[in-house]
DOLO-784621 format. One record per residue (C-alpha): residue number from 1; residue in three letters; x, y, z. Coordinates in steps of 0.02 Angstrom, whole numbers, plus 32768, in hexadecimal, padded with zeros to 4 digits. Example, Ala and Ser with C-alpha at 12.3 -4.5 7.8 and 13.67 -1.06 7.14 Angstrom:
# residues 2
  num  residu    px    py    pz
    1     ALA  8267  7F1F  8186
    2     SER  82AC  7FCB  8165
This chain:
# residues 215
  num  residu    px    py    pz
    1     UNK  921E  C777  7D7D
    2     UNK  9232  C7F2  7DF7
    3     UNK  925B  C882  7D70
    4     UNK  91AE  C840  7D2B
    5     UNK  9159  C865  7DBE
    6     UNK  91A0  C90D  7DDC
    7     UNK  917F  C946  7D44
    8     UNK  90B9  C8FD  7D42
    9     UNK  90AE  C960  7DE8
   10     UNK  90EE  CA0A  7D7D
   11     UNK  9082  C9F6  7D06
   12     UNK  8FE0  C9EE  7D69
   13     UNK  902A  CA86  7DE7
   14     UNK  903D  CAE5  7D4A
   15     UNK  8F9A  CAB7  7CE1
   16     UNK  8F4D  CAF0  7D94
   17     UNK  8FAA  CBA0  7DA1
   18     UNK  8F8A  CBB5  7CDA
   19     UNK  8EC8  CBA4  7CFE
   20     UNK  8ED5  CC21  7D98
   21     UNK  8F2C  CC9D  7D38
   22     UNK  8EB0  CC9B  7CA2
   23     UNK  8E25  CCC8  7D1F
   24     UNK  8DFA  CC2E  7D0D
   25     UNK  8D9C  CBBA  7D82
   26     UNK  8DBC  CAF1  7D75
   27     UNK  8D1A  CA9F  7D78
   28     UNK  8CDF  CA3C  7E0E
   29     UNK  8CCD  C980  7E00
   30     UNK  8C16  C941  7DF2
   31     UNK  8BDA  C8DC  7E8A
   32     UNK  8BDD  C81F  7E5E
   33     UNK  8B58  C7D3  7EA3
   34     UNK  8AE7  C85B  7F01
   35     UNK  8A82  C822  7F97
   36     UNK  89C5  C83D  7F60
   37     UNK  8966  C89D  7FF6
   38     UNK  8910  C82D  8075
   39     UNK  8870  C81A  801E
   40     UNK  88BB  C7EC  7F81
   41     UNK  8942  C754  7FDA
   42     UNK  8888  C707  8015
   43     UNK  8846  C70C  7F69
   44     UNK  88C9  C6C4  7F1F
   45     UNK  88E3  C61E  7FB7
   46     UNK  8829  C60F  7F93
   47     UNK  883C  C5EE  7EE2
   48     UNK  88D5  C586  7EE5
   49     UNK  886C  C517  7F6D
   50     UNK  87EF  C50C  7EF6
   51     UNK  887D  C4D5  7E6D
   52     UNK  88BC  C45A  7EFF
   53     UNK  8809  C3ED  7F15
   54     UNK  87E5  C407  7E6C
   55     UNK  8895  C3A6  7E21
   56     UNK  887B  C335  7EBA
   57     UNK  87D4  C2E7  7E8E
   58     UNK  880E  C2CD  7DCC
   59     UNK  88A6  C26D  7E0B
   60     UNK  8833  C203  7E8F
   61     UNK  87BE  C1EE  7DE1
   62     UNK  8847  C1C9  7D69
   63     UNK  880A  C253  7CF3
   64     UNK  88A0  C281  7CA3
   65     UNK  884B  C2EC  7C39
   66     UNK  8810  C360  7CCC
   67     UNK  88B3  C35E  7D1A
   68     UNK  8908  C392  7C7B
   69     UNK  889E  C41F  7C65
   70     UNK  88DB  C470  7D0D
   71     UNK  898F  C45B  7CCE
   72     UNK  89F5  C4B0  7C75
   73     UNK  8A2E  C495  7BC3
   74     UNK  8AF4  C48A  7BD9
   75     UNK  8ACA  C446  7C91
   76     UNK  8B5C  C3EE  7CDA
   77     UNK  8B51  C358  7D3D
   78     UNK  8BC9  C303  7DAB
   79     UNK  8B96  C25A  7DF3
   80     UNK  8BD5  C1DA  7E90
   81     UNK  8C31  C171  7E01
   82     UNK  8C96  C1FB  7DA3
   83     UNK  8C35  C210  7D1F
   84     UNK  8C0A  C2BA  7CDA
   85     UNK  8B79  C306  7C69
   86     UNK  8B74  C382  7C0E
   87     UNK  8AC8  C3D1  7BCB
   88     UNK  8A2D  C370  7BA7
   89     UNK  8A5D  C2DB  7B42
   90     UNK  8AE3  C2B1  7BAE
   91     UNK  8A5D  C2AB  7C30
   92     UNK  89ED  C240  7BFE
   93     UNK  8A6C  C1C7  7BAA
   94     UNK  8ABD  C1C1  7C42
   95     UNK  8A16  C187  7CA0
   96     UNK  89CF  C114  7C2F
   97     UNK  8A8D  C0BC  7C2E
   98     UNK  8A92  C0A3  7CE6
   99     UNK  89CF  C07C  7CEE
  100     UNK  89B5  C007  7C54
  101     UNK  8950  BF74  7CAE
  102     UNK  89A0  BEFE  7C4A
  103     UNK  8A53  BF20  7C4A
  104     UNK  8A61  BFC7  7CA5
  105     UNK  8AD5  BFBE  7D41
  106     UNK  8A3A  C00B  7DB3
  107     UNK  8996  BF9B  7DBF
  108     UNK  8946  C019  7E26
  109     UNK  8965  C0B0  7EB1
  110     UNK  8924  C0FF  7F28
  111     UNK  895E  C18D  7F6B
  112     UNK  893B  C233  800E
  113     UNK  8986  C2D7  7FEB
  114     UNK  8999  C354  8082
  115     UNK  89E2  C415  8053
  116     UNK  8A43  C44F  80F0
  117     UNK  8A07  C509  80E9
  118     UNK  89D5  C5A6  807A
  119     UNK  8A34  C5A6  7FD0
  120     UNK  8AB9  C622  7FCB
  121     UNK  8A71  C6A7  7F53
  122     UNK  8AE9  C72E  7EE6
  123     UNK  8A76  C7A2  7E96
  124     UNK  89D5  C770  7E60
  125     UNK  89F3  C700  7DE4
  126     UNK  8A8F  C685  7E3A
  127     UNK  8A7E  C616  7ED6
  128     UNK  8AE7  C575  7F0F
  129     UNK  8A7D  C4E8  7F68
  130     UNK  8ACC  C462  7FC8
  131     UNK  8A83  C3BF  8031
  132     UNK  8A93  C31C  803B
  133     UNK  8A42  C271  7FEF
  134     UNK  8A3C  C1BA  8012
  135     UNK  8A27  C15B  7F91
  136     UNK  89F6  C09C  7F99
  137     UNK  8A18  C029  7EFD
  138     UNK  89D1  BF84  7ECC
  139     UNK  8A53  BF59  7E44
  140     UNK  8A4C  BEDA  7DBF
  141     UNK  8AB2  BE58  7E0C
  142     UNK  8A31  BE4C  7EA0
  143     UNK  8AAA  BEAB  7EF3
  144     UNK  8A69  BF3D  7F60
  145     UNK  8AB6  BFCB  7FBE
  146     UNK  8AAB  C06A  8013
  147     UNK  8B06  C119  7FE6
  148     UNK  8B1A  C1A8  8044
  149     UNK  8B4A  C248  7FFB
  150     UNK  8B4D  C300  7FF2
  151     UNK  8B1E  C378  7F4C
  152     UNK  8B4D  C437  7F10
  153     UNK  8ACF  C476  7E99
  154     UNK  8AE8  C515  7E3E
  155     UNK  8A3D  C584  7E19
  156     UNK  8A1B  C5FB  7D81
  157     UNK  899D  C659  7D4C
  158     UNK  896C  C655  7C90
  159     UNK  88E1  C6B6  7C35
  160     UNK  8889  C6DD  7CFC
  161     UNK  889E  C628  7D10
  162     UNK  8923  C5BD  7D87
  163     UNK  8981  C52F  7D29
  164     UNK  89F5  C4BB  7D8D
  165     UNK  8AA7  C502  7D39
  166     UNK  8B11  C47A  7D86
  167     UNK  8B15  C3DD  7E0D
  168     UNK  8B93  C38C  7E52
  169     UNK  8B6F  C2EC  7EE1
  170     UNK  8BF4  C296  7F24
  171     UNK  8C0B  C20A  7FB5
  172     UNK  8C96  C1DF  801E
  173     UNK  8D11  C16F  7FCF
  174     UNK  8D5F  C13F  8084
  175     UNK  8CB7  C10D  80C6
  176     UNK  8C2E  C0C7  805F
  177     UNK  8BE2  C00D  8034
  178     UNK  8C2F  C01C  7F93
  179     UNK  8CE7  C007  7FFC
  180     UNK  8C93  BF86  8057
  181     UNK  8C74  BF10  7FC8
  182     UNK  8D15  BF40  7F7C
  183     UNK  8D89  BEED  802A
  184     UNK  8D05  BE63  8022
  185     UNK  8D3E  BE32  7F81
  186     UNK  8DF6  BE40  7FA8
  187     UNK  8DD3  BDEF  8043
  188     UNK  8D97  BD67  7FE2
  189     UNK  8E19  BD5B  7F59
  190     UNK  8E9E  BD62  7FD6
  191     UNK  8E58  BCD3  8041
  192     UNK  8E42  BC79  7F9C
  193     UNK  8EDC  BCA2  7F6F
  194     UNK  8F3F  BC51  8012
  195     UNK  8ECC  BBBC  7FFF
  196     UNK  8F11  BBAB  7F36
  197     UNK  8FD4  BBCF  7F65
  198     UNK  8FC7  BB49  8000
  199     UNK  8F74  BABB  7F98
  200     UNK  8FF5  BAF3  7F05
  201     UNK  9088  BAF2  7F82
  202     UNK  903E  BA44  7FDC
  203     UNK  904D  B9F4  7F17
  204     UNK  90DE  BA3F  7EF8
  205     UNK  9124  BA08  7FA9
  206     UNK  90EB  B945  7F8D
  207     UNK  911D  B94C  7EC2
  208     UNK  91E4  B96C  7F08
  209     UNK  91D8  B8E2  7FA2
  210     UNK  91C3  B856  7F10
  211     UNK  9247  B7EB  7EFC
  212     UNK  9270  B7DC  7E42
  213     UNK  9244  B73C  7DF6
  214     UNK  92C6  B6A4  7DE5
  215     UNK  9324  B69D  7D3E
């Protein structure tokens, strides 16, 4: 291993001297992700605020097909419950799944989305957006609870226009109502549980005091 390395680090010293004694000059790296000038970083907030509201109001509306047109087409998605989409389809099979009003997990949500401060912008055509959500559920079972969480997005800008490349939301799984129902249960069982092995040991205590019958 160690030869390796020494002889990785000769061959980059030497590829360098052989360009410098050809006259040759290496050529610099490109910048990755130039700041645009002042003006420009406005323009460019402004129109990824306008992206914000606008994807906003066809979520509160349910109008997937308005949403979907501010998205990507090999989008990825990342939800609270693991599961992952990948482009359009995945999307909207993933939605009407979880929303189905007759055997969808979801019955109905509501949800408030806050974005903690100006996207993080590389170049002109990149930016990361982060905030948080709560989101309240109604579920099927008459069930309802409350989920707090926090969401990445990643921004791209296709043909002059900005497409929602990838989001990923995700909720504390130390801390949230889901956790709570889940110690509830086994709260439950294990009550239930001491109650069945006592009235199982109590019949299995009185079946051994009999006295067998007489021959």
């Amino acid at each position: 291993m160690r030869q390796f390395v020494v002889c990785l680090i000769w061959i980059v010293v030497a590829g360098s001297s052989l360009a410098q004694d050809d006259g040759q000059q290496l050529p610099a790296d490109p910048p990755i992700g130039a700041v645009p000038d002042a003006a420009s970083q406005e323009a460019i907030h402004e129109q990824l605020h306008v992206l914000r509201d606008r994807m906003f109001a066809a979520y509160e509306k349910r109008d997937m097909e308005a949403l979907l047109a501010d998205v990507a087409p090999n989008v990825v998605i990342t939800w609270q419950n693991a599961d992952r989409n990948i482009g359009h389809d995945e999307f909207q099979e993933f939605y009407n799944r979880m929303m189905n009003p007759e055997n969808g997990v979801v019955k109905d949500v509501s949800s408030s989305f806050a974005v903690d401060g100006p996207s993080f912008l590389y170049g002109d055509d990149a930016a990361i957006a982060r905030g948080t959500q709560t989101d309240t559920f109604d579920l099927n079972d008459g069930s309802k609870l409350t989920l707090h969480s926090k969401w990445t997005a990643t921004v791209i800008k296709q043909n002059d226009a900005w497409k929602v490349a990838s989001f990923h939301v995700s909720a504390n799984i130390f801390d949230n109502p889901i956790l709570d129902v889940a110690k509830g249960w086994l709260m439950t069982a294990g009550i239930l549980g001491a109650i069945g092995g006592l009235i199982i040991g109590l019949l299995i205590g009185r079946a051994t005091r009999r006295k067998p019958a007489a021959a």
